[in-house]
gemmi code that builds the backbone of each chain (N, CA, C; Angstrom):
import gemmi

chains = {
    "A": [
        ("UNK", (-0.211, 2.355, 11.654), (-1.509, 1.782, 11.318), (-2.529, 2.906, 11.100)),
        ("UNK", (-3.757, 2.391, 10.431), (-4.663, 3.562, 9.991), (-5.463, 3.890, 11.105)),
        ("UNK", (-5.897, 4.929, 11.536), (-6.828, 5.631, 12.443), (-7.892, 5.681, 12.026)),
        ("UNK", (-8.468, 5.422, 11.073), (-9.495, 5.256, 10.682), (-10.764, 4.102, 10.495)),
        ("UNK", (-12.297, 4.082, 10.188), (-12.644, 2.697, 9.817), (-13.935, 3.197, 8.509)),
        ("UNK", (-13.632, 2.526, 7.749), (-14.328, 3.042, 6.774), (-15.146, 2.089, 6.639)),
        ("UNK", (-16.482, 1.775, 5.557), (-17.343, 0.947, 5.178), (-16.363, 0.704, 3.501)),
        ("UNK", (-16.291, -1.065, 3.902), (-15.700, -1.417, 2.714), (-16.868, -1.371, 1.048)),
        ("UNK", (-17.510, -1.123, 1.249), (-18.266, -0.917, -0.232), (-19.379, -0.005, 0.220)),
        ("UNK", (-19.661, 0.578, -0.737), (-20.888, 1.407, -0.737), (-21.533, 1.604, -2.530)),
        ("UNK", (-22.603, 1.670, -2.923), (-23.408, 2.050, -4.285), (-24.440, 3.132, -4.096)),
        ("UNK", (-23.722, 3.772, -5.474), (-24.527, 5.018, -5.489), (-25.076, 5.373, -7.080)),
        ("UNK", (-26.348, 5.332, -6.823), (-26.925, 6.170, -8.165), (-26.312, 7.416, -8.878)),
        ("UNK", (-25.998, 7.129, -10.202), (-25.420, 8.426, -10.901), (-26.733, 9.094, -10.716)),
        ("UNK", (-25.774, 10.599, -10.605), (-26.998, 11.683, -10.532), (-27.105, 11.635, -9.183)),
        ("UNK", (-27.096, 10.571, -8.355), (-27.638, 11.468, -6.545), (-25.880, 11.435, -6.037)),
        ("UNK", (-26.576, 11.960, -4.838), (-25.267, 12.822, -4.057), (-24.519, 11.105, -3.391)),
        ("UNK", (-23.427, 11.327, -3.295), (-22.892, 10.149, -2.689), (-22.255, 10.566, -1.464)),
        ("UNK", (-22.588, 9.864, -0.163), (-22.177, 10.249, 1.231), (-21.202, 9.468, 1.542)),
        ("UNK", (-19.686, 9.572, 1.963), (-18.865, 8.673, 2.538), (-18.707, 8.968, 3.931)),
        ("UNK", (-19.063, 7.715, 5.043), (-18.728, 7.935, 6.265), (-16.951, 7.950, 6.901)),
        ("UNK", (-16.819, 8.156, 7.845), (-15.617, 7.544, 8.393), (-15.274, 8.137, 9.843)),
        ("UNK", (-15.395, 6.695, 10.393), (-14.868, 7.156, 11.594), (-13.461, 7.725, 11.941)),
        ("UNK", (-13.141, 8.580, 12.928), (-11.955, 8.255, 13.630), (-11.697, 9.134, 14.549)),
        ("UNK", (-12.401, 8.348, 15.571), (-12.527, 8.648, 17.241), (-11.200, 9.185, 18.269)),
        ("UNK", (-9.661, 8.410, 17.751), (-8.995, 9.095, 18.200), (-7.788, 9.569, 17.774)),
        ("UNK", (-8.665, 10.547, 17.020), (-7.808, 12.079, 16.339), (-6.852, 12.479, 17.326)),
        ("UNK", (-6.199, 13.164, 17.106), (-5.653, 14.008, 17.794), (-6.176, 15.469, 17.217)),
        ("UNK", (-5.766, 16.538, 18.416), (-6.146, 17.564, 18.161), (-5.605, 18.580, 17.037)),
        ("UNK", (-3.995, 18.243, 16.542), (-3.312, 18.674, 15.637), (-3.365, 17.752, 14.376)),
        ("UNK", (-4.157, 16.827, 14.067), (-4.296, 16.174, 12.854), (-5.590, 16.423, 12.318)),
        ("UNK", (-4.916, 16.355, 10.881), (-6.010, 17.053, 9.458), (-6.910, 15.158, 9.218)),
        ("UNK", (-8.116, 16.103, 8.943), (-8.831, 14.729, 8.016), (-8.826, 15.188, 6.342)),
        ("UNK", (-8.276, 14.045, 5.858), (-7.873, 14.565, 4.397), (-8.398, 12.682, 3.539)),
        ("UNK", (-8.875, 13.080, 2.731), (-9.298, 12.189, 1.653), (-9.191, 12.439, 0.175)),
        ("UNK", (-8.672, 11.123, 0.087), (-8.492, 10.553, -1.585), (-8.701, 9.820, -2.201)),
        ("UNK", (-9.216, 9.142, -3.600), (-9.548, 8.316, -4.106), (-8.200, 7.956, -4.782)),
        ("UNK", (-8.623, 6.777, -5.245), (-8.099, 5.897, -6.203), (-8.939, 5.119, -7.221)),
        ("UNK", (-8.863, 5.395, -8.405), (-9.054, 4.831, -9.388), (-8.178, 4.046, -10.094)),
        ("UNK", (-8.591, 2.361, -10.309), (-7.722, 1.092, -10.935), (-6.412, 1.226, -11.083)),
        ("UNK", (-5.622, 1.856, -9.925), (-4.375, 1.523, -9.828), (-3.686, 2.368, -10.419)),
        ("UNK", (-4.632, 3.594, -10.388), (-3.454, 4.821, -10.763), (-3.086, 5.497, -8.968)),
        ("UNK", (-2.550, 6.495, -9.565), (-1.899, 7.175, -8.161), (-2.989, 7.182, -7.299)),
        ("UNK", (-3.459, 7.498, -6.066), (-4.033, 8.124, -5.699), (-4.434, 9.366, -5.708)),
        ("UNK", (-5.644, 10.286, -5.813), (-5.948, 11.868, -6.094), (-6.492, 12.215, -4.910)),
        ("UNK", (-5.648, 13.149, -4.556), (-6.167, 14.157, -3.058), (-7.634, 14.985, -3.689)),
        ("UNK", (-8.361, 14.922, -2.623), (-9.853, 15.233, -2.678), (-9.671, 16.815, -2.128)),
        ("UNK", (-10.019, 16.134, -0.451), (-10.355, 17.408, -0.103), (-9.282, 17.475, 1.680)),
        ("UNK", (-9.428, 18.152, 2.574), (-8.852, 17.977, 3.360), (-10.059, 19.475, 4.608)),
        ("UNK", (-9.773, 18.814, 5.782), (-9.946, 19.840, 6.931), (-9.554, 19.204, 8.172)),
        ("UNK", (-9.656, 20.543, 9.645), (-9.200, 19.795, 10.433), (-10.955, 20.184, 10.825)),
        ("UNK", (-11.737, 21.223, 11.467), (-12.373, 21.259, 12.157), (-13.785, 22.180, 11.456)),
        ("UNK", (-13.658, 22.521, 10.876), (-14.958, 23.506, 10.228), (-14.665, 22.858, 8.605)),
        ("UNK", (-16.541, 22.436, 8.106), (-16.384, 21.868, 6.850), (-15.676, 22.799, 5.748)),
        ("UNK", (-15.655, 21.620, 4.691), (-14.972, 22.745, 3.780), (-15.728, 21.927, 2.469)),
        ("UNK", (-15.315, 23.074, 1.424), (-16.070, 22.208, 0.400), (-15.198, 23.035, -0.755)),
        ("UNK", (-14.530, 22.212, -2.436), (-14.265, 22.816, -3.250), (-14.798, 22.243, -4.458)),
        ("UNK", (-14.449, 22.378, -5.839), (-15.178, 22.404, -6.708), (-15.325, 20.128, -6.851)),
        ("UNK", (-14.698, 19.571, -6.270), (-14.839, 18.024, -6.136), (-15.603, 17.349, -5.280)),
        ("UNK", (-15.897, 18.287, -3.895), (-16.787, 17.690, -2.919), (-17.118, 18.184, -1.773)),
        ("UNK", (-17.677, 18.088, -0.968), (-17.563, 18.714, 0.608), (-17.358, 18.141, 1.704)),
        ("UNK", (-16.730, 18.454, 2.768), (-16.326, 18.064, 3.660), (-17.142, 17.652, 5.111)),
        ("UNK", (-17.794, 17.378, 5.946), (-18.182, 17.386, 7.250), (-17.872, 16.961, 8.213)),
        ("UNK", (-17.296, 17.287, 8.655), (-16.124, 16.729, 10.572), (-17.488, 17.045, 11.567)),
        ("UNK", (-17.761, 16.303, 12.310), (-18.134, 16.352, 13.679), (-17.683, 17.761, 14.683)),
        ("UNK", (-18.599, 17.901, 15.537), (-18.189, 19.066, 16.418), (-17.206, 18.261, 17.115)),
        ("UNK", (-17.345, 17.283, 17.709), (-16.225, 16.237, 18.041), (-14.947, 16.030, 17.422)),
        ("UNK", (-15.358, 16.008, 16.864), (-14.213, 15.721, 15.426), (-14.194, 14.027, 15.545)),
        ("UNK", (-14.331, 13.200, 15.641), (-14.664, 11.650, 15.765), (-15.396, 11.264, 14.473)),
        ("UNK", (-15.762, 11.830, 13.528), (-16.246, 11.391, 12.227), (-16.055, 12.531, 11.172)),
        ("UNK", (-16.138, 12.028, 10.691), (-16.864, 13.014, 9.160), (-17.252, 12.105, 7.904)),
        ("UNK", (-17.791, 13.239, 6.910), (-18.260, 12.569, 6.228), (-17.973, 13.222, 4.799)),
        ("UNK", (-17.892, 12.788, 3.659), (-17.550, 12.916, 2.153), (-18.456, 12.987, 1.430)),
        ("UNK", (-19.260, 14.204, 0.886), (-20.354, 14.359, -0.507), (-19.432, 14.642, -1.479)),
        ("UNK", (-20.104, 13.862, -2.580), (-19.855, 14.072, -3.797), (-21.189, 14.544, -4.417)),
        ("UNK", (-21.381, 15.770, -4.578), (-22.615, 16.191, -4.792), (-23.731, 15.204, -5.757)),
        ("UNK", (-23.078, 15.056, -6.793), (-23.707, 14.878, -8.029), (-22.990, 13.612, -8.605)),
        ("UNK", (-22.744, 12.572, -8.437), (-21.839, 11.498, -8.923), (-22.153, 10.753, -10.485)),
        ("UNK", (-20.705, 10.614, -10.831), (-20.894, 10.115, -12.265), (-20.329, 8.854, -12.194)),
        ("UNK", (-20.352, 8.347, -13.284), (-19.411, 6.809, -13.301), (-18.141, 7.252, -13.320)),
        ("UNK", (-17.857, 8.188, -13.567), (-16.221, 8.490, -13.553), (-15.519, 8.730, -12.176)),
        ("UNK", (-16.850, 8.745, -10.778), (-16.563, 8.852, -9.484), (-16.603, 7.446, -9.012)),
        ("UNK", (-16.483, 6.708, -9.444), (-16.375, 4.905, -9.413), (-15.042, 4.307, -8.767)),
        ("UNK", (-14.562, 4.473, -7.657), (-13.045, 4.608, -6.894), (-13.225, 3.792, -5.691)),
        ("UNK", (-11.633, 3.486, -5.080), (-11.763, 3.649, -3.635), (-11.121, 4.927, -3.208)),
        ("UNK", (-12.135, 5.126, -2.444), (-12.262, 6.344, -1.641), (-11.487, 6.599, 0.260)),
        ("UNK", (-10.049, 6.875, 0.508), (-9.632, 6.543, 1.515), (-9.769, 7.920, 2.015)),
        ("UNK", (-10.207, 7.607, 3.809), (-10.463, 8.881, 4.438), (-8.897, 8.502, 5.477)),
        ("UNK", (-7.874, 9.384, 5.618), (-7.112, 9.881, 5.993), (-6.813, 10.808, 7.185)),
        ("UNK", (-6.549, 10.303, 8.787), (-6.176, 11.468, 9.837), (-4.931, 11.716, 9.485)),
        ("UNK", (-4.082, 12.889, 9.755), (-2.529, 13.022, 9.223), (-2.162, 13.919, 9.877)),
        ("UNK", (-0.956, 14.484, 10.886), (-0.538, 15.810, 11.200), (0.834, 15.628, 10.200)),
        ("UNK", (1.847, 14.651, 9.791), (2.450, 15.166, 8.653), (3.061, 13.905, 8.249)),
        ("UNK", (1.904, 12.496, 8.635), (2.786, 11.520, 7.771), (1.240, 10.906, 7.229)),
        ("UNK", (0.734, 10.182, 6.288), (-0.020, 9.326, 5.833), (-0.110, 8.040, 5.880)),
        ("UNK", (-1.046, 7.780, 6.413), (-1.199, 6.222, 6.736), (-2.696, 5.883, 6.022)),
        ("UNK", (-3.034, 4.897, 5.211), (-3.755, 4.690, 4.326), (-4.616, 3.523, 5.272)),
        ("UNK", (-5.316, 3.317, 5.134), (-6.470, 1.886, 5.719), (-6.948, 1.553, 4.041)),
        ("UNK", (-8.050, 0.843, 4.788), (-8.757, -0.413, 3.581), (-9.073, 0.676, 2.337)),
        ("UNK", (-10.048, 1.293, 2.805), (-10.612, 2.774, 2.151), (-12.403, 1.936, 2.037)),
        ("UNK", (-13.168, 2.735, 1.367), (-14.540, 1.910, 0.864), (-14.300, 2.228, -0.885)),
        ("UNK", (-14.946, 1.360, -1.229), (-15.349, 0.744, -3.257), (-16.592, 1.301, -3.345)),
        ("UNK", (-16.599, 2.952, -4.151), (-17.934, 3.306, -4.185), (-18.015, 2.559, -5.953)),
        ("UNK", (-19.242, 2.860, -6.171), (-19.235, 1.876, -7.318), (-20.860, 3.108, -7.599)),
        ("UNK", (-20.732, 3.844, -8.646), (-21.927, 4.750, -9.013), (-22.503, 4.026, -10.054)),
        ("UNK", (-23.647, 3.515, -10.057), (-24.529, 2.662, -10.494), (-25.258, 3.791, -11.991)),
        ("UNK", (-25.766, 3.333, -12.952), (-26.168, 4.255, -14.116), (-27.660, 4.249, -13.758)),
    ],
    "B": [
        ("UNK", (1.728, 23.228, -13.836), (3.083, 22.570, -13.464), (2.799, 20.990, -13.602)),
        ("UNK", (4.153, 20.587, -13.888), (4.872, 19.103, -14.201), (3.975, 18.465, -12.859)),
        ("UNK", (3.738, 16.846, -12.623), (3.329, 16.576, -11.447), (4.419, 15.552, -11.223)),
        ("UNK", (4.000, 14.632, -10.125), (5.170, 13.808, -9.691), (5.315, 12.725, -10.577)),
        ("UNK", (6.649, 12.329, -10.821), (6.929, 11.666, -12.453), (7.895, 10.380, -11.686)),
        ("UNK", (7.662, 9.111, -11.748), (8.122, 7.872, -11.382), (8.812, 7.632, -12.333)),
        ("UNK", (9.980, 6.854, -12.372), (10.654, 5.765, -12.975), (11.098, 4.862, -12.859)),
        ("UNK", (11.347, 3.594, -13.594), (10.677, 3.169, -14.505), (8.876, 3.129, -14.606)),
        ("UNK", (8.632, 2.813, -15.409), (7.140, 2.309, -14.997), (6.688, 1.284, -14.473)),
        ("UNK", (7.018, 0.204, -15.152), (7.542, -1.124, -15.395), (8.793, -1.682, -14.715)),
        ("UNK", (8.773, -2.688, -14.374), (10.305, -3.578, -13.747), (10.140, -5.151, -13.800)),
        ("UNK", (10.557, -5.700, -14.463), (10.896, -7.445, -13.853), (11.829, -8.084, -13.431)),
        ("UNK", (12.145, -7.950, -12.473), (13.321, -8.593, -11.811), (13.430, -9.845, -11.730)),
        ("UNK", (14.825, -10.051, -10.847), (14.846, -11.817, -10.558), (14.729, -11.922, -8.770)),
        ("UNK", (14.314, -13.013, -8.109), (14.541, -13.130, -6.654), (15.769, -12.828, -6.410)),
        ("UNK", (16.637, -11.986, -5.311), (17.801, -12.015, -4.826), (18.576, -10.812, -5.282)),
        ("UNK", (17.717, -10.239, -6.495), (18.348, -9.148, -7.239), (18.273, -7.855, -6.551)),
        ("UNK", (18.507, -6.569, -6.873), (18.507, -5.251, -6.033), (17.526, -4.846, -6.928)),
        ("UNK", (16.895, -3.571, -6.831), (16.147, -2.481, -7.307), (16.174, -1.550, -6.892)),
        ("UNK", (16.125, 0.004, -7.745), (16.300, 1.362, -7.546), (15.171, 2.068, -8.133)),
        ("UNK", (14.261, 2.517, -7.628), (13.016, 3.351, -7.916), (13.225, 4.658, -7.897)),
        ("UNK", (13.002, 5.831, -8.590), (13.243, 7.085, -8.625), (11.960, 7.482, -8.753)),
        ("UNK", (11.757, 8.949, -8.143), (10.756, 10.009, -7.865), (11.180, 10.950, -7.760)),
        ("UNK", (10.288, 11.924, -8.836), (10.740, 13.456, -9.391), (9.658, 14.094, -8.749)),
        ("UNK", (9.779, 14.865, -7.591), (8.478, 15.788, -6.892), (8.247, 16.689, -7.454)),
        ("UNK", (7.449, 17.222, -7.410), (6.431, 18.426, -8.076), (7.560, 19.545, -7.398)),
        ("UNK", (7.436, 20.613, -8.123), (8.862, 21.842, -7.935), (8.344, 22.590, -7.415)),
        ("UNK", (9.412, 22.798, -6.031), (9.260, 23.431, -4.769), (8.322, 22.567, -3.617)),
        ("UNK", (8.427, 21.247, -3.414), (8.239, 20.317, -2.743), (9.270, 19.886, -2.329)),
        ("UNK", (9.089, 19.784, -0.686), (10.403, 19.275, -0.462), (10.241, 17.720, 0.610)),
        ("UNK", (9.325, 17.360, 1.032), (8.657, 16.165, 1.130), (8.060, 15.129, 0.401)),
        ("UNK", (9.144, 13.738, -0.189), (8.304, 12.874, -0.888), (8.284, 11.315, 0.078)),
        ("UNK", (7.318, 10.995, 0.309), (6.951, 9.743, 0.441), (6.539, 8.689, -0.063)),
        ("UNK", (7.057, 7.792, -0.090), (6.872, 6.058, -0.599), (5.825, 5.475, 0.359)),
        ("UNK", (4.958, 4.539, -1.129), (4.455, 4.024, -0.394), (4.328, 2.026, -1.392)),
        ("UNK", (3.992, 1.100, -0.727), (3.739, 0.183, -1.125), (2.063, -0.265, -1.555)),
        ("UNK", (1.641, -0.349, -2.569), (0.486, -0.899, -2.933), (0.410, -2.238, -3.173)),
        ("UNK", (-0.304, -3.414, -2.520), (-0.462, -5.024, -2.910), (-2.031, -5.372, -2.928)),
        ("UNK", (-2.188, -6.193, -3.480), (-3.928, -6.739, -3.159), (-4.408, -7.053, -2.213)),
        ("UNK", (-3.656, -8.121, -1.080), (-3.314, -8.223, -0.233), (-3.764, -7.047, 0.924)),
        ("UNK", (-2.376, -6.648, 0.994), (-2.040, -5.274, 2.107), (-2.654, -4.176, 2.290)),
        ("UNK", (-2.524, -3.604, 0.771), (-3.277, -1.893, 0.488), (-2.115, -1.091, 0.427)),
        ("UNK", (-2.144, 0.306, 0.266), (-1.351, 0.583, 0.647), (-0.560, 1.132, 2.042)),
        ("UNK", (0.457, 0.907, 2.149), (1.317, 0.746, 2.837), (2.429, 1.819, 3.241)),
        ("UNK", (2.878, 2.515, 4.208), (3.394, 3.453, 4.281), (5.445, 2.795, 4.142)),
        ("UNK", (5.880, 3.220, 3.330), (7.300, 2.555, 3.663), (8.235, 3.973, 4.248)),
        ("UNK", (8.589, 4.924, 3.754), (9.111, 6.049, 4.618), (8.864, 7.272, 4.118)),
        ("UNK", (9.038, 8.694, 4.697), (9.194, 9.938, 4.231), (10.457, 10.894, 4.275)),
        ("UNK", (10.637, 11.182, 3.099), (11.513, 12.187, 3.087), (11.497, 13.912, 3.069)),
        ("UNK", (11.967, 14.266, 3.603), (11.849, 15.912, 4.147), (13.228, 16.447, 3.836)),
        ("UNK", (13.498, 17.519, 3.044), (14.372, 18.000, 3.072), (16.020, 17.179, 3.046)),
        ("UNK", (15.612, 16.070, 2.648), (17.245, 15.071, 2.437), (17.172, 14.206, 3.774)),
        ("UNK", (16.484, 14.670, 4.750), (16.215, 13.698, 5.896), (15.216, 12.645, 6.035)),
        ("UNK", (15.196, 11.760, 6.401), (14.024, 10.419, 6.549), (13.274, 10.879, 7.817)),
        ("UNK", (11.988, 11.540, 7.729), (11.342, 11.844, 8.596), (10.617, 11.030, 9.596)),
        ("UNK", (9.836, 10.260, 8.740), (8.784, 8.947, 9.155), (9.434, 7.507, 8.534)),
        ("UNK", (9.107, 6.393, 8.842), (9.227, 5.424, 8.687), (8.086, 4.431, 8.882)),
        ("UNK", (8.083, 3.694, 7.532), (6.768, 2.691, 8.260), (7.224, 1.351, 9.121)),
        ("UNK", (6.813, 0.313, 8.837), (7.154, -1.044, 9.232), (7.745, -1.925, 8.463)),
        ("UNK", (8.745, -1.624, 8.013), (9.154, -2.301, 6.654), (10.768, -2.901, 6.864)),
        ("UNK", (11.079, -4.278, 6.643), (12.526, -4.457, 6.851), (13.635, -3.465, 6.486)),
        ("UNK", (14.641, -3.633, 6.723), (16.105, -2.723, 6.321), (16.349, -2.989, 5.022)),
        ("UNK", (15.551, -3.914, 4.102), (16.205, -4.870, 2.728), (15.202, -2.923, 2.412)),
        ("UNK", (14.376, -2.390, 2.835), (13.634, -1.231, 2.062), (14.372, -0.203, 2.502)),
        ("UNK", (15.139, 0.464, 1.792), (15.754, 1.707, 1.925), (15.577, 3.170, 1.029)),
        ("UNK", (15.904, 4.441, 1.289), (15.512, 5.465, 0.420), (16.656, 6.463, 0.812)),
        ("UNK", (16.505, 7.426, 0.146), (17.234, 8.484, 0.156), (16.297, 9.889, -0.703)),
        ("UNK", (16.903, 11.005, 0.115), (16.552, 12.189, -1.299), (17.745, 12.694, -1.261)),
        ("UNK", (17.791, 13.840, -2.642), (19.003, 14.472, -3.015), (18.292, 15.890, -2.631)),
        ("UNK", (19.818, 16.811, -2.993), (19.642, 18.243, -2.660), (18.292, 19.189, -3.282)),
        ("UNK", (17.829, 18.518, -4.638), (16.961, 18.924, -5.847), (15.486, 18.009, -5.433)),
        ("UNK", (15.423, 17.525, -4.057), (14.112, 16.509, -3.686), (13.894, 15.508, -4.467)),
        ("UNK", (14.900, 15.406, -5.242), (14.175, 13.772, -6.177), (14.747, 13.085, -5.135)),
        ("UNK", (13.760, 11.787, -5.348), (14.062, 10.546, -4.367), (14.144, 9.625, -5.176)),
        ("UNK", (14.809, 8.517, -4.645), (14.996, 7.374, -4.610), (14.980, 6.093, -3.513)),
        ("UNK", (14.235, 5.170, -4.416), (14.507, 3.999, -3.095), (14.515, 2.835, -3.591)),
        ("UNK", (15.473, 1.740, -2.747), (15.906, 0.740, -3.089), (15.764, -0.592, -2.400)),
        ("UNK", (15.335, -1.274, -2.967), (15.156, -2.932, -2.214), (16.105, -3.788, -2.473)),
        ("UNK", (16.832, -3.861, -1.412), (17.862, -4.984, -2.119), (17.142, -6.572, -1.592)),
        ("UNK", (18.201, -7.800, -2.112), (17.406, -9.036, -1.977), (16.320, -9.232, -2.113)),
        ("UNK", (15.530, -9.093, -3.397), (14.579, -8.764, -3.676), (13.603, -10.593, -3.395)),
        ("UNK", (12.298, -10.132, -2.977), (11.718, -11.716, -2.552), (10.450, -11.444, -3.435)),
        ("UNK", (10.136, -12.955, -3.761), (8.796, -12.689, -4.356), (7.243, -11.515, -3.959)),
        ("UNK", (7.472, -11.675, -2.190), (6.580, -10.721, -2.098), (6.608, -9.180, -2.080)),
        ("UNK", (7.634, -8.816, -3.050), (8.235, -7.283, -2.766), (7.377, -7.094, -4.155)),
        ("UNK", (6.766, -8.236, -4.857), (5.587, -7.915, -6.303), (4.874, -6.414, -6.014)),
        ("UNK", (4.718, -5.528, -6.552), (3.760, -4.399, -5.878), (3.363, -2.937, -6.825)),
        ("UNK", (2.805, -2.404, -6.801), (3.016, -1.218, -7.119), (3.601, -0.343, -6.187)),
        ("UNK", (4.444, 0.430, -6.421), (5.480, 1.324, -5.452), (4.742, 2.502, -5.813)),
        ("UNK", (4.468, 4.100, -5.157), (4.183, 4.573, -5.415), (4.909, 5.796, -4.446)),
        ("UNK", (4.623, 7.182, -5.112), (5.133, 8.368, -4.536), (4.604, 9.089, -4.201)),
        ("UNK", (4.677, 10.083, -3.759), (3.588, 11.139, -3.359), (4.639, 12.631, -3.261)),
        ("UNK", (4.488, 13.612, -3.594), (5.193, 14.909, -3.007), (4.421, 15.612, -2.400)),
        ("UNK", (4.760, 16.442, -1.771), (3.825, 17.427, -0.639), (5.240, 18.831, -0.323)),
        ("UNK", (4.525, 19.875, -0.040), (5.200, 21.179, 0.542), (5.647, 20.369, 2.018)),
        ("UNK", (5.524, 19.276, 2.292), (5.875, 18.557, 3.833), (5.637, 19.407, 5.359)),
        ("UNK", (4.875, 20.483, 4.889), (4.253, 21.022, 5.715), (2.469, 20.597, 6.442)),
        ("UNK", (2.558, 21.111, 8.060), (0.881, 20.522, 8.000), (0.452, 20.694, 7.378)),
        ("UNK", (-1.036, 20.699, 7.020), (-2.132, 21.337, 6.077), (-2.267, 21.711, 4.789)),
        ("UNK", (-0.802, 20.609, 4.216), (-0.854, 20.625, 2.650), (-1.125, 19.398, 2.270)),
        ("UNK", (-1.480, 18.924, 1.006), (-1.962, 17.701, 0.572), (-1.063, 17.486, -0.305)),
        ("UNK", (-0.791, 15.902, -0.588), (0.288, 15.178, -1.645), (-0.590, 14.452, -2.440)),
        ("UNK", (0.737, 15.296, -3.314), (0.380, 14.543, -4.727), (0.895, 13.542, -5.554)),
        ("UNK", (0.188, 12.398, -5.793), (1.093, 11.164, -6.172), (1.526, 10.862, -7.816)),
        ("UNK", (2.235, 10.280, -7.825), (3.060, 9.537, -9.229), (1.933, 8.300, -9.578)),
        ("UNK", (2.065, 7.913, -11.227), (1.494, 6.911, -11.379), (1.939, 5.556, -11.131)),
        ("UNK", (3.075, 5.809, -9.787), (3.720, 4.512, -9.756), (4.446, 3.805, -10.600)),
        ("UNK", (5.734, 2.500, -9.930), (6.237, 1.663, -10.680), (5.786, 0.466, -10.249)),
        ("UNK", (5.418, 0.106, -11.441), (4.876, -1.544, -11.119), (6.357, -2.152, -11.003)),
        ("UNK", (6.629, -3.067, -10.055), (7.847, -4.275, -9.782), (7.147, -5.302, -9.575)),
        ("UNK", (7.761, -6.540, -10.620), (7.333, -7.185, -10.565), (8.385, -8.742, -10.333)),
        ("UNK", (8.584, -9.507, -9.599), (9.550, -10.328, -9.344), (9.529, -11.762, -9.411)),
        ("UNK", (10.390, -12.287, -10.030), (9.661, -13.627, -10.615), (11.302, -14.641, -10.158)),
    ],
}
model = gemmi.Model(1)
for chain_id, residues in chains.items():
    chain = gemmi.Chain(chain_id)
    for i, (resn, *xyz) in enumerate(residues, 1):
        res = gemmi.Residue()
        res.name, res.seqid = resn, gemmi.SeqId(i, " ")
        for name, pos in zip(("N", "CA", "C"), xyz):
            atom = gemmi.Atom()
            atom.name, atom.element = name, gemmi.Element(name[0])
            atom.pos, atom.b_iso = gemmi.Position(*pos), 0.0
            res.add_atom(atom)
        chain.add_residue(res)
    model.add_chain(chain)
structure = gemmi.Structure()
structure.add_model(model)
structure.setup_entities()
């Protein structure tokens, strides 16, 4: 089952930054938080991934908690082409998927 | 490089019938995992393969089975196929190491009537 709890929808203005929350309180200490979208039923696309210090590459940035019990997903600058569900992922080496949230970038 | 390549794309079966899904991992991957997509469910973890071994397993009857070969392509098979096995199947490859990320196939739609 998923370790995670995400917000099933969220809307975001093209052009502003889009924030994805997600809990998941009990991590373990050897599991990665890793996120991916999905767009209309193609594969899923790996985003970004960390376990404990943010990270950020040319798709988005990362923010884990000093806790590690949350983090959170910017998409700096969002277009309609960032219009997905967005699943946040704990993993030490198997994947387990939850609901995810339906960002939906508004014009 | 090539990414992970599914076959068929497409499937229509009959109830009761078998099915064989194939997955070509990205080269020098030696971890691919299946997964089940429904409207319903979401997706769904069905098992992982590592190195020719079944690492993980999700919750899924024995009618869901898989295998990999020496070259990491996988395969997996549903036999007695039931209406609700309808789905997108999907793959993923990974270095099956921690702290690498997988990369998925555009899936086979099965569809069972």
């Amino acid at each position: 089952d998923a370790k995670t709890t995400q917000p099933p929808s969220m809307d975001c203005a093209e052009g502003r930054a889009a924030n994805l929350p997600c809990n998941h309180s009990t991590i373990s200490g050897n599991e990665y938080v890793y996120w991916y979208r999905q767009i209309h039923s193609q594969g899923p696309q790996y985003i970004i991934h960390g376990l404990k210090n943010n990270e950020t590459n040319e798709m988005a940035s990362l923010i884990i908690t000093e806790d590690r019990k949350s983090s959170t997903l910017i998409l700096p600058h969002a277009t309609l082409r960032d219009t997905a569900v967005y699943y946040c992922i704990v993993s030490f080496n198997d994947m387990r998927f939850g609901a995810g949230t339906r960002l939906t970038v508004k014009p | 490089k090539a990414g992970v390549t599914q076959t068929p794309r497409y499937l229509i079966k009959t109830r009761g019938q078998q099915v064989t899904l194939s997955c070509s991992p990205i080269s020098g991957h030696r971890s691919v995992s299946w997964y089940q997509q429904t409207p319903g469910q979401g997706l769904q973890f069905l098992f992982e393969y590592f190195s020719e071994t079944q690492r993980n397993k999700g919750n899924f009857p024995g009618r869901f089975s898989g295998r990999q070969f020496s070259n990491s392509r996988s395969e997996m098979n549903v036999s007695t196929l039931e209406l609700g096995d309808s789905a997108l199947y999907l793959c993923a490859s990974s270095l099956g190491t921690v702290n690498t990320e997988a990369f998925f196939g555009q899936g086979t739609r099965l569809t069972v009537v």
